[in-house]
RODO-2510 file (C-alpha; in nm, 4 decimals, decimal comma):
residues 349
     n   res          X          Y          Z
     1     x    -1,4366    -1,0402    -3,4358
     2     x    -1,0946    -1,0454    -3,5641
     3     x    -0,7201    -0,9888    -3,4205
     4     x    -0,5558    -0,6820    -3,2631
     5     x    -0,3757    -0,6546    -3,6023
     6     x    -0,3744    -0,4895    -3,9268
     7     x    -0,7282    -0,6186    -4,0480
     8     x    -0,9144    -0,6037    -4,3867
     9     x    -0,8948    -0,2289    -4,3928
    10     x    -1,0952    -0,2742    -4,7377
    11     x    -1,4658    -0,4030    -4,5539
    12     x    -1,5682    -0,6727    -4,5968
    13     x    -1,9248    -0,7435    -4,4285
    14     x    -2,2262    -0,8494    -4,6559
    15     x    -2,4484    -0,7392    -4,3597
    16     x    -2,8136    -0,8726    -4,4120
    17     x    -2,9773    -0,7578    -4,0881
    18     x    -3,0063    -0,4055    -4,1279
    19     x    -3,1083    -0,2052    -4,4016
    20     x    -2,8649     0,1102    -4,5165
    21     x    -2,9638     0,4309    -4,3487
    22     x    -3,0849     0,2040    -4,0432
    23     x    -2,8760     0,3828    -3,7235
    24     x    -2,7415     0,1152    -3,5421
    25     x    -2,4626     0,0408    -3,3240
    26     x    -2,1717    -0,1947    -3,3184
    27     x    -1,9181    -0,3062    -3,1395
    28     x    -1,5987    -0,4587    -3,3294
    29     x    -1,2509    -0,5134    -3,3004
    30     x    -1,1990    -0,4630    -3,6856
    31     x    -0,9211    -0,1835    -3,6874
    32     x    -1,1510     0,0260    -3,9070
    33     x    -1,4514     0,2348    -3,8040
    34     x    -1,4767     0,5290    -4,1079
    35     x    -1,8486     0,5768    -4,2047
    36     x    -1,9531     0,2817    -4,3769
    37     x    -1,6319     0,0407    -4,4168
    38     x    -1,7455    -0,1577    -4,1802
    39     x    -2,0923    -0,2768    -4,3336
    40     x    -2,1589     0,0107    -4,6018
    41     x    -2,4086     0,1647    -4,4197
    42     x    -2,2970     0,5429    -4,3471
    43     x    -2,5649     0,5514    -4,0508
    44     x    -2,3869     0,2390    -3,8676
    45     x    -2,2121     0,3931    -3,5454
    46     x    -1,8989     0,2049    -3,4907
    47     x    -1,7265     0,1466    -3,1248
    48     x    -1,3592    -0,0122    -3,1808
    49     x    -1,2518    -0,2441    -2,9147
    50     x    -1,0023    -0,5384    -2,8340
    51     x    -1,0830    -0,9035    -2,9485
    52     x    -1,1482    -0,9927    -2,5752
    53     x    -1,3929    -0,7415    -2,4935
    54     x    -1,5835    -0,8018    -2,8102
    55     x    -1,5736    -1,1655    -2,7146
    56     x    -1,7458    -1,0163    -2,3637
    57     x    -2,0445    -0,8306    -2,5227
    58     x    -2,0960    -1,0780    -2,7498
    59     x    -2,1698    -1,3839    -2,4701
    60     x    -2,3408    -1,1058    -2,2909
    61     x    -2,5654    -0,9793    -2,5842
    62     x    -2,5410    -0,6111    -2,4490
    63     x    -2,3433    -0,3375    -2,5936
    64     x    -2,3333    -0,2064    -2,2494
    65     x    -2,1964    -0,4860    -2,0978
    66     x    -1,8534    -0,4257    -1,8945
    67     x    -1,7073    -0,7284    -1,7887
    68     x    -1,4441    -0,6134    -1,4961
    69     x    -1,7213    -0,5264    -1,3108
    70     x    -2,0428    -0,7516    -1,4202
    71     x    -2,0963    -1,1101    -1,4260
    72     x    -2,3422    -1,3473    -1,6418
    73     x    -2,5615    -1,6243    -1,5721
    74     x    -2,4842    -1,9591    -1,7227
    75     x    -2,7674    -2,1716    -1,8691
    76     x    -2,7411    -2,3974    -1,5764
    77     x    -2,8097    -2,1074    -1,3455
    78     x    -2,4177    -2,0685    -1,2026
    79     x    -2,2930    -1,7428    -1,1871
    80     x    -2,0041    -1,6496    -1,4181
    81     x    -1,7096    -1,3511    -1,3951
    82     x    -1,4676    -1,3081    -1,7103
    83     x    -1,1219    -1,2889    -1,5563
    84     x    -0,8666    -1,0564    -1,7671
    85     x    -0,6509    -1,2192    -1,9977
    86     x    -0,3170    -1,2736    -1,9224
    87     x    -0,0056    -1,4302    -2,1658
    88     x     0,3791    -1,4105    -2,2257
    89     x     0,5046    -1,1434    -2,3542
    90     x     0,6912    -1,3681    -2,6171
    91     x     0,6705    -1,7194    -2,7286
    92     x     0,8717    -1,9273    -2,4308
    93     x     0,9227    -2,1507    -2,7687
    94     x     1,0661    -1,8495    -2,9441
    95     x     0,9541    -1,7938    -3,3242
    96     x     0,9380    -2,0639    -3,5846
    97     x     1,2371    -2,0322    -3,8542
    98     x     1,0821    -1,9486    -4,1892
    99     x     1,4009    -1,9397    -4,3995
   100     x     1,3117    -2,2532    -4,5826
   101     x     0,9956    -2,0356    -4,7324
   102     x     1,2100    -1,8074    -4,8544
   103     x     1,2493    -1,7587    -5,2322
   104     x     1,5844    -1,5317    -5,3142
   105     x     1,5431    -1,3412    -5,6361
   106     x     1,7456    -1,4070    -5,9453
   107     x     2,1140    -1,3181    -5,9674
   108     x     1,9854    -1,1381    -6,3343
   109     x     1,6805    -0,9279    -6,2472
   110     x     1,6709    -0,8161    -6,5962
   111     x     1,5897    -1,1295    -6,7146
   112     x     1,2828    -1,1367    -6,5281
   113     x     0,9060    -1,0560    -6,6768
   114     x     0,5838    -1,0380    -6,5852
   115     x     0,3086    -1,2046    -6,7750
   116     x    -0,0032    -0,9798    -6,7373
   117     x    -0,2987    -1,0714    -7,0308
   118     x    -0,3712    -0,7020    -7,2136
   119     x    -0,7116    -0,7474    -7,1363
   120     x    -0,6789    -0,7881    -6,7373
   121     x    -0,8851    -0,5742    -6,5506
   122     x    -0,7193    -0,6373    -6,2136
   123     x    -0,3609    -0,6057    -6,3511
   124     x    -0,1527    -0,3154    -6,5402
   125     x     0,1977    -0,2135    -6,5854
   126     x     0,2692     0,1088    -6,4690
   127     x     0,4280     0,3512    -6,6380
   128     x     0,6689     0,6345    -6,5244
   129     x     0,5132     0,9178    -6,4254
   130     x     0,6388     1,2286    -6,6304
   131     x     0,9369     1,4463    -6,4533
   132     x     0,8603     1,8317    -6,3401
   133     x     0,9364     2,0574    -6,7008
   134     x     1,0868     2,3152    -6,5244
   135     x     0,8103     2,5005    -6,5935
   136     x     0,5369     2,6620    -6,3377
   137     x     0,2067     2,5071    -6,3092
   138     x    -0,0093     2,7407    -6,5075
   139     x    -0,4194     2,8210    -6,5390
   140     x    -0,4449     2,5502    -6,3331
   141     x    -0,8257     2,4276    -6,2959
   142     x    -0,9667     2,3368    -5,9627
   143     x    -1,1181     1,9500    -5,9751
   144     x    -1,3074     2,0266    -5,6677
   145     x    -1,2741     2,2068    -5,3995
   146     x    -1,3532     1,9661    -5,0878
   147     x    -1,5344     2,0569    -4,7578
   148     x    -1,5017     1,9269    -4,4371
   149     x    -1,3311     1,5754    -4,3671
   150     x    -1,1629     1,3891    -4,6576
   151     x    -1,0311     1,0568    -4,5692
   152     x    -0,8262     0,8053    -4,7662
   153     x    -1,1691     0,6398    -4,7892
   154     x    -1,3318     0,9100    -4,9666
   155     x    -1,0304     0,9627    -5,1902
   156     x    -1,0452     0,6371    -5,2815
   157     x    -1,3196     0,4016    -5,1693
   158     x    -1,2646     0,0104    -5,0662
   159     x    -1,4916    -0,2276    -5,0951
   160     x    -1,6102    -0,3011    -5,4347
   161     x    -1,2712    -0,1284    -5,5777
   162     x    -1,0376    -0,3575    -5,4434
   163     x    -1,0137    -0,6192    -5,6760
   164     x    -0,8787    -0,3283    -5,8978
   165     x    -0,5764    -0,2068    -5,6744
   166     x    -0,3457    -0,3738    -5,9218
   167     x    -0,5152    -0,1917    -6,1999
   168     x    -0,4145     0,1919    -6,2062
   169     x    -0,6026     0,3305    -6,4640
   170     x    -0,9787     0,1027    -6,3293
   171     x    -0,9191     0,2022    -6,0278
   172     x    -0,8913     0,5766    -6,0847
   173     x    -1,2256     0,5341    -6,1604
   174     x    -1,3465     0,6076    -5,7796
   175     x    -1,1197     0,9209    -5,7354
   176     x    -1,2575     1,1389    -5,4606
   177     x    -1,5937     1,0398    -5,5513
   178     x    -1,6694     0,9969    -5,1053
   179     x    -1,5738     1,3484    -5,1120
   180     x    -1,7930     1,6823    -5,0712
   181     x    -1,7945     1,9231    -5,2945
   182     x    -1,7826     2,2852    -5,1027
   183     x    -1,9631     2,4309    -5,4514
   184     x    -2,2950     2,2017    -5,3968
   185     x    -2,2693     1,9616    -5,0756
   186     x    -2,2912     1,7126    -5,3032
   187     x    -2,0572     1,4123    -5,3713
   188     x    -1,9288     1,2827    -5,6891
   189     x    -2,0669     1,6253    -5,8531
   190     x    -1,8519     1,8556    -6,0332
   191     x    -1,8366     2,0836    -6,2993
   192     x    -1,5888     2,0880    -6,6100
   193     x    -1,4525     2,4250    -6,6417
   194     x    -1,3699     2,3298    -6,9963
   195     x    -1,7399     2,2264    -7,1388
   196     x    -1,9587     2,3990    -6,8525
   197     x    -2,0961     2,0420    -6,8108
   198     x    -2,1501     1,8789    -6,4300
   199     x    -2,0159     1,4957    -6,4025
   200     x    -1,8215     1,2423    -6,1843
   201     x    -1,5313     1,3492    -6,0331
   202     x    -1,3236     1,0673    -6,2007
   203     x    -1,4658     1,1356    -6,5450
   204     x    -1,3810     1,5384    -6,5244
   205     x    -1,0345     1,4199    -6,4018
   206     x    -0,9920     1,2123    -6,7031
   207     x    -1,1599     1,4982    -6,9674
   208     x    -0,8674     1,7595    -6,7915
   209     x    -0,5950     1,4915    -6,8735
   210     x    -0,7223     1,4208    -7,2057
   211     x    -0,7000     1,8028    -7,2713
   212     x    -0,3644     1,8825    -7,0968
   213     x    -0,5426     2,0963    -6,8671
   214     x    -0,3124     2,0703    -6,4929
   215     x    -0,5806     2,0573    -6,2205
   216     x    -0,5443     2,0834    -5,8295
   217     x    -0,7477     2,0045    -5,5450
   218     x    -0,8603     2,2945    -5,2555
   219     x    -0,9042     2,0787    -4,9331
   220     x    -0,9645     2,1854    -4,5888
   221     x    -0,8294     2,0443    -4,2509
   222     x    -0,6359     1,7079    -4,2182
   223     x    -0,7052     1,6417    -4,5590
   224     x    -0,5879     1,2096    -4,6219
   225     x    -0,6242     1,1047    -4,2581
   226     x    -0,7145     0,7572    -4,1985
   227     x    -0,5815     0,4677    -4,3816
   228     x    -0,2323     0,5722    -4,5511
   229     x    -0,2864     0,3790    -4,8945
   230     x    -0,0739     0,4576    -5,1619
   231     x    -0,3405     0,4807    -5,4328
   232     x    -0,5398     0,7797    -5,2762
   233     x    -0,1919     0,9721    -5,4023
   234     x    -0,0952     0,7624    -5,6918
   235     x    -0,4729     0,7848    -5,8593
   236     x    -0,4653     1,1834    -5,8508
   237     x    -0,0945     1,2048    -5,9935
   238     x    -0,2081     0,9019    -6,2504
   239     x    -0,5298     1,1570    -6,3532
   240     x    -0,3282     1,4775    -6,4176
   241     x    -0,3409     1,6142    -6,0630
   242     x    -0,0304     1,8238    -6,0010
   243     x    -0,1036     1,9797    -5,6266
   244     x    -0,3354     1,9659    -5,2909
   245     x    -0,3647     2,2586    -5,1522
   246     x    -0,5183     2,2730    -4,8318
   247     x    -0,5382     2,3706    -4,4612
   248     x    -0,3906     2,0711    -4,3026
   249     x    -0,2610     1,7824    -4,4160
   250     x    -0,2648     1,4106    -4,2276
   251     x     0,1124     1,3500    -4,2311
   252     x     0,1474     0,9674    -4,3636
   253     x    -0,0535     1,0698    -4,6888
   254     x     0,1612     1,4551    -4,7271
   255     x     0,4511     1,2207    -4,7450
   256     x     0,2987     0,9761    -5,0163
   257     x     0,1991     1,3034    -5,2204
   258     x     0,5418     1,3979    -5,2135
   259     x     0,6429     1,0565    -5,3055
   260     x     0,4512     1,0790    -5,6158
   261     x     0,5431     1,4055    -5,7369
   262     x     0,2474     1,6156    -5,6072
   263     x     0,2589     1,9133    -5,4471
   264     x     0,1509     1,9162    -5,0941
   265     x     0,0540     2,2744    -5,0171
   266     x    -0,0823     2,4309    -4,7252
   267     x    -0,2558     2,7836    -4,6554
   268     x    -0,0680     2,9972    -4,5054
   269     x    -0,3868     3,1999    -4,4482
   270     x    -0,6348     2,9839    -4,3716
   271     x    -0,9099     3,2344    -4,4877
   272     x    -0,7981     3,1572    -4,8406
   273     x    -1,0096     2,8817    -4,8141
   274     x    -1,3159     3,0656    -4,8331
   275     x    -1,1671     3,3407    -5,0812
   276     x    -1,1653     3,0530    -5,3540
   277     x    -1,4170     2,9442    -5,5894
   278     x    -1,4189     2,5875    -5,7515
   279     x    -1,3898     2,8455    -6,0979
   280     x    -1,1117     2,9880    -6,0349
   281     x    -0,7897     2,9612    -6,2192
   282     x    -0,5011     2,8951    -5,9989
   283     x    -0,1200     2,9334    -6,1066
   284     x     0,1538     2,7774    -5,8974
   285     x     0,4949     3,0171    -5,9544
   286     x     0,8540     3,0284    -5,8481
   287     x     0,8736     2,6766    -5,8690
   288     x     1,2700     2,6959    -6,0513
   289     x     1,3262     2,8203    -5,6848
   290     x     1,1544     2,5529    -5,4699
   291     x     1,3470     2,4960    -5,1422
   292     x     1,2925     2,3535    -4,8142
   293     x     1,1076     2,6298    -4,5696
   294     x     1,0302     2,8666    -4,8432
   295     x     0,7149     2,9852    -4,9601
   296     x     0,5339     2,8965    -5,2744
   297     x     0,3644     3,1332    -5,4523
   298     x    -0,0484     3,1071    -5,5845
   299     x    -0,1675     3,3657    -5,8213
   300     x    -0,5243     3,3225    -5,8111
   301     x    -0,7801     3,4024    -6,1337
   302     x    -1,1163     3,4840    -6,0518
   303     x    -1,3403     3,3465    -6,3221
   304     x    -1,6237     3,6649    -6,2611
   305     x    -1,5822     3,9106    -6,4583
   306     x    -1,4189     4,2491    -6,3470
   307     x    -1,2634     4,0711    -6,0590
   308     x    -0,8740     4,1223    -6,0361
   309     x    -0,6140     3,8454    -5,9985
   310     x    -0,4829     3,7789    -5,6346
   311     x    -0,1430     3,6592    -5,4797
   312     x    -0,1345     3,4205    -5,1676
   313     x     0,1658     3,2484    -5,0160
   314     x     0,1147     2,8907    -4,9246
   315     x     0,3821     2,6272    -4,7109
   316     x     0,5320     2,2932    -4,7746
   317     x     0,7654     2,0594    -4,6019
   318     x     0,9534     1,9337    -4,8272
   319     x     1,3409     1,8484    -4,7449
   320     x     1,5483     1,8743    -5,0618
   321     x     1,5740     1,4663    -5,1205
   322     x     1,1700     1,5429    -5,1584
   323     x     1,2381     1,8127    -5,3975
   324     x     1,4203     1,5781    -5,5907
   325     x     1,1124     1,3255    -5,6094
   326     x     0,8983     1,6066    -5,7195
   327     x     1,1597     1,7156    -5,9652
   328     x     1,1999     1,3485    -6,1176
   329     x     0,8411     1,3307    -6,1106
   330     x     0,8082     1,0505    -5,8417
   331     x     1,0547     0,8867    -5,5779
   332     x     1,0318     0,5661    -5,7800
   333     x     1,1891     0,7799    -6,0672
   334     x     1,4401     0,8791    -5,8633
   335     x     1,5576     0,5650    -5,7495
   336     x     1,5767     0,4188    -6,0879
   337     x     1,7910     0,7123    -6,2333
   338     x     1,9996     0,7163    -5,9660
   339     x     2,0177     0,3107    -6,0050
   340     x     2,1046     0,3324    -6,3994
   341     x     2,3676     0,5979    -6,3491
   342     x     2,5471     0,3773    -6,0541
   343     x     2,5042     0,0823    -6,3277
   344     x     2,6678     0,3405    -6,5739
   345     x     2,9738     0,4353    -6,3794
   346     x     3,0363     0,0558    -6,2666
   347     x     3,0714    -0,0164    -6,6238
   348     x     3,2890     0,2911    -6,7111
   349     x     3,5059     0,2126    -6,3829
***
């Protein structure tokens, strides 16, 4: 049972009493009910509820339980009603003052650095991402084209990850591996269009980037709903990814794409879907004319033989400051340049 607040969104339950696969039911107040954050079994059904009513069910050791309408009996017999919780709305004490906590940063920022060991494994610098080359994205190869729902979670799992969330490169390690591959219904299973071989999703990521080789993902509908973590759109741009193209997008995690320099694109057909193959060779063009509420352009390349090249138009919803992320190949890029060339005419002025 834990708060009505943002809670361990990661998991965190070493659960002993059921074995995975087991259908069961619970009832939680843990913000989080995805299949299998909450105990890492993917056949656990999970009801989300306030801290109070857990509380309820718990005492009354029935999921079925509703307590504005039943009572219990105590162990001395007396019968027993919950009553409905009532508070403040705010502190009558108001908040504590926490300005003696605060630390304010160094006049000289510049002066300041990090100590991270080079052999961490839960810590790395990052580095810039690279900006757009003005160039379309070319033969690009298609990591995997995803069916059905594709959460944050299966972008990139919790759990066992987490103590790698400082760590960009480790944990790009679990990229998309929760998610199903339309090609085979499997997870964590695809092939390298490059070598013919089948492998991780991660690993085939990595071989693309290793080659040069700009890859894209083909989702379906709402593709990142759920939690809105960062890394699910940092890990892709960090592996070589350079667009999602899909049906619909979940709107917190279209805006971190963008915010990373990926292309969020969506179908303007949505029978597209289904006219791609995970072999295919997809080009992005027109991007020297990218603008808000304009089309982008797909030239698709069949990979069977005899079959012709095909055009599609896809959307995006980009504004032009977005553009500009995508142009200086993340918003963080952005804000620095933008910060060294205000540094720049201060020092002419």
């Amino acid at each position: 049972m834990l708060t009505n607040a943002c809670g361990p969104c990661c998991g965190s339950w070493d659960r002993q009493d059921q074995k995975k696969g087991t259908p069961n039911s619970v009832i939680t107040s843990y913000n989080r009910n995805f299949t299998g954050r909450l105990d890492g079994n993917p056949a656990t059904h999970i009801f989300i509820s306030s801290p109070e009513m857990v509380m309820a069910k718990v005492f009354s050791e029935d999921i079925d339980f509703d307590p504005t309408s039943s009572g219990l009996i105590t162990p001395g017999g007396q019968h027993f009603k919950f009553q409905p919780p009532t508070s403040a709305p705010l502190p009558s004490n108001g908040y504590a003052n926490a300005d003696h906590v605060y630390s304010a940063p160094p006049a000289d920022r510049k002066s300041v650095t990090v100590q991270i060991p080079e052999d961490s494994e839960r810590l790395q610098r990052l580095k810039p991402f690279a900006p757009w080359s003005g160039n379309d994205f070319n033969d690009c190869a298609i990591l995997i084209k995803v069916k059905g729902k594709c959460t944050t979670d299966h972008i990139t799992p919790a759990g066992k990850w987490f103590r790698y969330r400082g760590h960009l490169s480790n944990i790009s390690n679990n990229t998309l591996i929760g998610a199903v591959n339309a090609e085979n219904d499997q997870v964590n299973r695809v092939r390298n269009w490059l070598t013919g071989q089948e492998g991780g999703v991660p690993e085939t990521a990595r071989a693309y980037k290793e080659a040069s080789q700009p890859w894209v993902v083909v989702a379906d509908h709402n593709y990142g709903e759920g939690s809105s973590r960062e890394h699910a759109a940092l890990q892709p741009r960090y592996l070589g990814g350079v667009a999602v193209i899909a049906k619909s997008f979940a709107r917190i995690h279209e805006t971190n794409l963008k915010k990373q320099g990926i292309l969020g694109l969506t179908f303007s057909k949505e029978e597209d879907y289904d006219r791609i193959s995970s072999s295919d060779r997809i080009s992005i063009v027109g991007l020297a004319d990218l603008a808000p509420n304009k089309d982008v352009t797909l030239v698709v390349t069949p990979a069977t033989l005899g079959n012709e090249a095909w055009r599609t138009v896809v959307t995006h919803t980009m504004n032009w400051e977005q553009i500009e992320y995508f142009k200086a190949g993340s918003a963080l890029n952005l804000m620095a340049r933008r910060a060294a060339d205000a540094e720049i005419e201060v020092l002419a002025g």
